[in-house]
N, C-alpha and C positions, 0 to 999 in steps of 0.2 A: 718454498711450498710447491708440492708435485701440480702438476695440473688436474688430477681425479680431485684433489682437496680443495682447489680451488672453483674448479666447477660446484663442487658442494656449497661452499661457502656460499657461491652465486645464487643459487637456486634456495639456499634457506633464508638468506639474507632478500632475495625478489619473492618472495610468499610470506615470508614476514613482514614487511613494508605494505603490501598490500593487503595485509588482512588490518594492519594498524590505520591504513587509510580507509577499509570499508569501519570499521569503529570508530574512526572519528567522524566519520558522515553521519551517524545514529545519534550526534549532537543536536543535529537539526532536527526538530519533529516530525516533519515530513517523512524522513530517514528511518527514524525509529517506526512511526505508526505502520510503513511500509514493510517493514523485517519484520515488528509482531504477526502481523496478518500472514504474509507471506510464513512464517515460521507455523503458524501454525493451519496452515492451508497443506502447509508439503508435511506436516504431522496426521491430518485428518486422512492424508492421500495413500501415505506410506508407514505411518509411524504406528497405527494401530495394527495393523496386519503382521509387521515388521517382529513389534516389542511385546503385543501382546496375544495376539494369536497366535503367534508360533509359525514352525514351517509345517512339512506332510499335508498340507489341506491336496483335498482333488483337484486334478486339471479335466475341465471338459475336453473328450477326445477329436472333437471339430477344431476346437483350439489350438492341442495338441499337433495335432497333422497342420494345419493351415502353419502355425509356427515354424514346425519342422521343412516344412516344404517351400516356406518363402526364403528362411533362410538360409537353405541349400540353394536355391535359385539365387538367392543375392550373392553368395559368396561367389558362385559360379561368375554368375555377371562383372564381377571386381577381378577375378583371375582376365576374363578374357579381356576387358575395357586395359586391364594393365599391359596387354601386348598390341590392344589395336586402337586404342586413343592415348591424346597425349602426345605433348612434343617430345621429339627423340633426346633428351638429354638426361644426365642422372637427377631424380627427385630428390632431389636437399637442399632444401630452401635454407640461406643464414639471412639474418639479421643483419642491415647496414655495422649494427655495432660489436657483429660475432666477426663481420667480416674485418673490421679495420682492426679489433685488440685480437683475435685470436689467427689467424693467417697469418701475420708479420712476425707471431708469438713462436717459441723455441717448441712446436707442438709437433708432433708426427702427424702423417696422414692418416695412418691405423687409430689414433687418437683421437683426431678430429672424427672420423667417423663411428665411433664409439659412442662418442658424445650426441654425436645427433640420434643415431638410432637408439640410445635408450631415452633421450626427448619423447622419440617415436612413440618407445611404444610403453612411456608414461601416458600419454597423452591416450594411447588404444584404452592403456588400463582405465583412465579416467571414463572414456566411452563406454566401458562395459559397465563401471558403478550407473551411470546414468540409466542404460537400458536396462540394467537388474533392476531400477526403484519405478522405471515406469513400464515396462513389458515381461522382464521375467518373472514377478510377482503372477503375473497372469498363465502363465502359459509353462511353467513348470513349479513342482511341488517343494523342490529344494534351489529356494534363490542365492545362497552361498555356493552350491556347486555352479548354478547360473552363472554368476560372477567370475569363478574362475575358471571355466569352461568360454567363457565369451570374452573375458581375456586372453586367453592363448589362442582363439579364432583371430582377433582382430590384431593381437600381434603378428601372427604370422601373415597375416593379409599385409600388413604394413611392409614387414620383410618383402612378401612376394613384390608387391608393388616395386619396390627401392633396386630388388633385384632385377626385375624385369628394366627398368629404366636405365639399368647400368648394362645390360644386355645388349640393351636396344642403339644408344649412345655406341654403345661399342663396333655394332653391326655397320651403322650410318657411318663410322671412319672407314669402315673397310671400303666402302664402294658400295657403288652398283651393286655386285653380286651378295652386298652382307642384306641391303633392302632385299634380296630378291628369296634369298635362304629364307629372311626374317616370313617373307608372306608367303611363300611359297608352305612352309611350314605351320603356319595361320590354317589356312586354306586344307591342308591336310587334316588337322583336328577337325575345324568343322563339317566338313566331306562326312567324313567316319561319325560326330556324333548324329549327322541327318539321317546315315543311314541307320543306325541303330535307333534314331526315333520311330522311321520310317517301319521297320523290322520288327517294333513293338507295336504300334497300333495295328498293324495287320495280324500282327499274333493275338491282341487285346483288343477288337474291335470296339466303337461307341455302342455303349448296351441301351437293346433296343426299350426296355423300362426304364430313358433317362428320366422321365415326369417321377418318378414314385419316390418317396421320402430318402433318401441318403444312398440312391442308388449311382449318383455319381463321386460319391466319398467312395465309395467300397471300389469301384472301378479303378478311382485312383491312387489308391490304395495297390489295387494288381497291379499296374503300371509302373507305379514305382517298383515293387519289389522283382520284377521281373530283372532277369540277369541283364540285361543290354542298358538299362536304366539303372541299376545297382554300378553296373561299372565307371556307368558317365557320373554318375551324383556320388562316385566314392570320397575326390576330393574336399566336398560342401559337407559327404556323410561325417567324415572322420575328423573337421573343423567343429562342426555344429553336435555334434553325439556327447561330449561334454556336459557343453550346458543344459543339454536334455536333459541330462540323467534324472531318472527316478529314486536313486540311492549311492549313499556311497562305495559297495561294490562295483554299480553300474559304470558308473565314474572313472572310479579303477582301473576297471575295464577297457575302457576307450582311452584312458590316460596317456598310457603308453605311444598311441600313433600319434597324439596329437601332438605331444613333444617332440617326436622324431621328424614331423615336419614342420616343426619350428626350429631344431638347433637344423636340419638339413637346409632350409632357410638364412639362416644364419652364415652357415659354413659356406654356401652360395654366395650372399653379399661380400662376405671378407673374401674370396677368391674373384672374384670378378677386380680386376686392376681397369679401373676408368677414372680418367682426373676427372674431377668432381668443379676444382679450385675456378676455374674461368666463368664454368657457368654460374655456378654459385654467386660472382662477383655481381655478375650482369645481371641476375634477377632478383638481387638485393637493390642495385642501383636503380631497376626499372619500379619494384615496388616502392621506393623513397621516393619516387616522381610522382608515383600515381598519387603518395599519400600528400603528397604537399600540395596535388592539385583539386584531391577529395577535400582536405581543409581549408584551400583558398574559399573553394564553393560552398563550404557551412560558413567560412567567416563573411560570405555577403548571402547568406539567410538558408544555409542549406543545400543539398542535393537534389535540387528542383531538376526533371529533363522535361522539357517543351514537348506536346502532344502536337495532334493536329488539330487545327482552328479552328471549332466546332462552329463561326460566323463572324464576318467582318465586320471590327469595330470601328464605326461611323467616327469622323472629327464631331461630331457634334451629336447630344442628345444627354439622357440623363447619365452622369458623373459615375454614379456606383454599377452601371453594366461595367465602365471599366472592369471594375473589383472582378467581378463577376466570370467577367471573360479572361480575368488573368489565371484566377483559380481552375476554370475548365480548362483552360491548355497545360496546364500542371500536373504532369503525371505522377504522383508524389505517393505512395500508400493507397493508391487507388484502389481499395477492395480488393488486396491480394489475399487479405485473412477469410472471406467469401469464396473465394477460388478456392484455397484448401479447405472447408468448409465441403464445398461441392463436390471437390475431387475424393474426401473421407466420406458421403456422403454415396456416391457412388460406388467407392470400392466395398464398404461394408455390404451396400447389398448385393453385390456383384459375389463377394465372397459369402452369405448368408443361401443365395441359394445354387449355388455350386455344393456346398456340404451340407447343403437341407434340400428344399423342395423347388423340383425347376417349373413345374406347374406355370409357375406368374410369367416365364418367359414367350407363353403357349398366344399373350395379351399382352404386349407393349404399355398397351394403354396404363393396367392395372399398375406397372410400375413406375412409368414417369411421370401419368399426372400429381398421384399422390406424393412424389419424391420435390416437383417441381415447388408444389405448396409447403411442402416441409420446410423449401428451402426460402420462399418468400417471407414464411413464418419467422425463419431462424435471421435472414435480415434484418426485422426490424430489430431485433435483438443483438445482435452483432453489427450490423447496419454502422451506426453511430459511433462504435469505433476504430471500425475499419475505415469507414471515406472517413478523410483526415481534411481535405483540400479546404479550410475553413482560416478560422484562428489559432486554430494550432497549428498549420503549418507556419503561420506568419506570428508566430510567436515571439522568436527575433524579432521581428520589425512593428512590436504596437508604438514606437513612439511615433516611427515613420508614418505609421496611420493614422495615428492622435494629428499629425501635423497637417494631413491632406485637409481641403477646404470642404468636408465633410463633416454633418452631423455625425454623433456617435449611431443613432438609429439605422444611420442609411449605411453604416461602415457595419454594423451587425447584420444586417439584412443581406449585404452584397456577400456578407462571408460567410453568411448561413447560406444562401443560397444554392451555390455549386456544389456541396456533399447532399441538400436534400434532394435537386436536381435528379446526380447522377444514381443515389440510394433510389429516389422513386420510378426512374426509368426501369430502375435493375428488378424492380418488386414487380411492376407490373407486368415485367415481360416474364415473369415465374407464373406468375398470375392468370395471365391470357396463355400460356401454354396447360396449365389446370386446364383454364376453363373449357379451353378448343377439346384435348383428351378426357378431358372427365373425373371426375373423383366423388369415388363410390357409387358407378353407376351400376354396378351389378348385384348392388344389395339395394334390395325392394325398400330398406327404411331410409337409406341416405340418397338415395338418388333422385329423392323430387326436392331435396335440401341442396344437392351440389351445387346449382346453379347461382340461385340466392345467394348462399355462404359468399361463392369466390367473387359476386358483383358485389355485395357488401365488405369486403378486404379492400376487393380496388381503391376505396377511398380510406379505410382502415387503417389500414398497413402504412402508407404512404405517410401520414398525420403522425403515425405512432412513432415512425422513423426521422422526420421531423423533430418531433418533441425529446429525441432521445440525445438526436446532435444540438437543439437546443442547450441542454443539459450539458453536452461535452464543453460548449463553447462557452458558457456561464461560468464553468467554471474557471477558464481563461482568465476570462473578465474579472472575476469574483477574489480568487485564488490565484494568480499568474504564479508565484514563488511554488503552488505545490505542484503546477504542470511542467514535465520534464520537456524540452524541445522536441520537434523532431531530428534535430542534429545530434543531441546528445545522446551517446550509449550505454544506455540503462543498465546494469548489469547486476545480477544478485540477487539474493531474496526481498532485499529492499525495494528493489525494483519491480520484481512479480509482486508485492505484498501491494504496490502502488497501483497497478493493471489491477488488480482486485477491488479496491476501494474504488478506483473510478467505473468500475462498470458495474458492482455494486452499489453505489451510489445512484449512477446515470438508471440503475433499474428501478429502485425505488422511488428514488422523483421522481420519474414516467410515471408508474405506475399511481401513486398520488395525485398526480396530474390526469391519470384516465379515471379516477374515481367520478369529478362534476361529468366528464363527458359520457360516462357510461350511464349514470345516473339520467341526463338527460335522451337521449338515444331511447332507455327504458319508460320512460314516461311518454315520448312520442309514438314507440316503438308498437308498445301493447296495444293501444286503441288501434292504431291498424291491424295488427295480429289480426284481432277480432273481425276487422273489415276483407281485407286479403291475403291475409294466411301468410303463409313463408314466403307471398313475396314484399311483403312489410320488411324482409330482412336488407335489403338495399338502401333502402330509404331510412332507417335506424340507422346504416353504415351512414350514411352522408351527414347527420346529426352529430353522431360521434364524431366526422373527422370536423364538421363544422365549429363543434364546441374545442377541440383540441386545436383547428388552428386557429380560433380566439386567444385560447390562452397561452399559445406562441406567442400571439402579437402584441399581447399585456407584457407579456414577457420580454420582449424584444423592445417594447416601448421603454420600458425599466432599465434593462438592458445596456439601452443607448444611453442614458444619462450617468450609467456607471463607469460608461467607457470613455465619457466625457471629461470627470475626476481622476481618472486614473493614473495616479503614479509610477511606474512601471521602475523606474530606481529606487523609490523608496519600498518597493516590495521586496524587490529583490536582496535589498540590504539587511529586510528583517526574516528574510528567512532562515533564519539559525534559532 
């Protein structure tokens, strides 16, 4: 058998196996309910647009540009990171097990490198279906040309990359003078592209009607198209002009270069002569280390890193601070889904009024107070599944908990604790930045309301994020067979279908649960109305969270008597 034949067998035979192993997971219920949901979550997302709408629909032209312009600038960024980051050695990463059967194997070197780079740029091609079903749907009219416009981008970047690394590798044997060509040569492009930045803004000054509706779109607009910016963004132009296209002619059109720097790519790699073989060995060998020591760390409960000590725990006092304080030094899932939350939360409006209206930038104020709330808002909602630091991180270890000299109340309490903790520090500090900037104080109707509003959240928000990790952690208790670890890696529609149910779920029992507290809030609420106007709105907030953290504590009371029976092997056994 050649070896082209048998890399095939390889690759049909590990994607076969794997798709008969995600099918027999769809045994289990959990499995299944999470693939329907998920199936038909990425059908509602992609599938109507896709099968039934058709292609040709319009692209808004803010869209348009903003697309076209990031990812010229991104592609640029990946040519230049591939000469100035990165250790000096050729990019080819093998596998412990490519390295032991195929290196010993009767394989050419020409062969072996075949074999990795169309890995490569299987793997780009898979990247681009991806971004065609969640970005090029948006932002061009034809997502088959998308697809294959944004596949020949990211192959050839991949190329660029492997080339570049074998370049680089190659320089660092020479000496001294191969680093010194290598940056010296660096140094030279960016010189030249600063001065033609420099050469265009003096030619394209900032126009003095930046406030007025789209008058910094059209600006940049001129800037790009000017020739010293046409030259620099040709590489990004003639990658990314593909996927643009608006038709199959246009397509066409651009076809031609995009190919030619991709086999010119090519013909680059296969001519650059760099052993590959040593490095390759050693950064197989070092990832088999890492991974045996990322595993030792989930087989004693996960990939827990210790924080700083947020206070010294006493020899003596009550039992479940332990819990408490082992969870806050726990840096584990800490609200990193909030971070990017914040950081999309940002960039939209950052890019919103760069290609609309720059007015709001004239007042600070108008856009971080309101952005601050947005996002205190979007906590409690997100909130609960992002801080993890509870029972689901200790998920692995409920027997070890069961066993502590612990009621089950005090062991839910200690472990709800540290995610509503660090959730409600996180809301109030959105909160008290509202409230310091203001939100809607320049409209005459909302600005004798802003104040009230964000003192009645203070206690609001806090309860409702509460009550939502309540919900996460019940279901631990309740459910442990349908909560994935956090050491386990989820992967699949089964897995997204599962992320769905649970935060659809966790939104309706909140939401159920805020009905008795809204209810009551409304009955205390209005008789003051009546007595002191909107600022009766504070004191409704305190009601509301009063009543919701009651029925935490009913909850958490129950709770603990179920954590008490809890078999945690015999759940496990019946989840199939």
């Amino acid at each position: 058998m050649s070896f082209s034949r048998a890399v095939a067998f390889l690759w049909v035979r590990t994607w076969r196996n794997r798709l008969v192993r995600q099918v027999q997971r769809l045994k289990r219920p959990r499995y299944l309910l999470g693939a329907l949901v998920g199936a038909a979550y990425l059908y509602s997302l992609v599938g109507r647009s896709v099968f039934v709408q058709g292609t040709g629909r319009a692209v808004s032209p803010n869209a348009r540009l903003f697309a076209e312009l990031s990812l010229e600038v991104s592609v640029l960024g990946t040519l230049v990171t591939a000469w100035v980051l990165g250790a000096d050695r050729p990019a080819l990463s093998f596998t412990q097990t490519e390295v032991q059967y195929l290196f010993p194997a009767p394989v050419t070197r020409r062969a072996l490198l075949h074999y990795k780079l169309l890995r490569g740029l299987l793997s780009a091609t898979l990247a681009a279906l991806a971004a065609t079903v969640f970005v090029g749907r948006f932002t061009s009219p034809r997502p088959e040309l998308f697809f294959l416009g944004a596949a020949l981008a990211m192959g050839t970047l991949y190329l660029h990359g492997t080339a570049a690394s074998f370049v680089r590798a190659w320089l660092v044997s020479r000496g001294r003078w191969g680093g010194a060509v290598r940056w010296a040569v660096v140094g030279l492009v960016l010189v030249a592209v600063t001065g033609t930045l420099v050469s265009t803004l003096q030619a394209h000054p900032w126009p003095d009607n930046a406030g007025a509706p789209f008058a910094v779109r059209e600006w940049l607009r001129e800037v790009l198209n000017a020739p010293g910016p046409r030259a620099v963004l040709w590489p990004g132009r003639a990658l990314v002009a593909p996927s643009m296209a608006r038709s199959g002619q246009d397509f066409l059109r651009y076809l031609p270069a995009s190919l030619a720097l991709l086999l010119a790519h090519y013909a680059w790699v296969m001519a650059v002569e760099v052993p590959f073989e040593d490095s390759a060995v050693a950064s197989a060998d070092a990832r088999t280390r890492q991974q045996a020591r990322r595993g030792d760390r989930a087989a004693r409960g996960g990939n827990i890193r210790v924080g700083r000590v947020p206070f010294a725990l006493k020899a003596r006092g009550r039992p479940e601070v332990a819990l408490l304080w082992k969870n806050l030094i726990a840096r584990k899932r800490l609200g990193g889904g909030l971070v990017m939350l914040l950081g999309f939360v940002v960039m939209g409006a950052l890019v919103a009024l760069v290609l609309g209206d720059l007015r709001m930038f004239s007042n600070t104020r108008e856009l971080l107070g309101p952005m601050s709330l947005m996002v205190a808002v979007a906590m409690a909602v997100i909130g609960p599944t992002a801080f993890r630091t509870d029972l689901r991180m200790d998920l692995p270890k409920l027997e070890l908990l069961r066993a502590l000299p612990l009621t089950g109340g005090q062991v839910v309490r200690a472990e709800l604790a540290a995610s509503a903790l660090t959730l409600g520090v996180a809301q109030w500090v959105m909160l008290l930045v509202a409230l310091v900037l203001g939100v809607g104080t320049d409209d005459e109707t909302l600005a004798p309301w802003s104040t009230p509003v964000v003192l009645g959240l203070l206690s609001v928000l806090p309860a409702l994020g509460l009550a939502g990790l309540f919900v996460q952690n019940a279901a631990v208790v309740l459910l442990p067979a349908w909560i994935p670890a956090d050491s386990e890696r989820a992967r699949g529609v089964e897995a997204l279908g599962q992320r769905l149910l649970t935060l659809v779920g966790t939104l309706v029992v909140t939401l159920l649960g805020l009905l008795p507290a809204a209810v009551v809030a409304l009955l205390v609420g209005y008789p003051l109305f009546t007595v002191m106007g909107r600022w009766a709105v504070p004191l409704a907030g305190l009601v509301a969270a009063g009543a919701l953290f009651a029925e935490v504590a009913l909850g958490v009371a129950f709770l603990g008597r179920a954590f008490e029976r809890l078999d945690v092997s015999e759940e496990q056994s019946n989840a199939g």
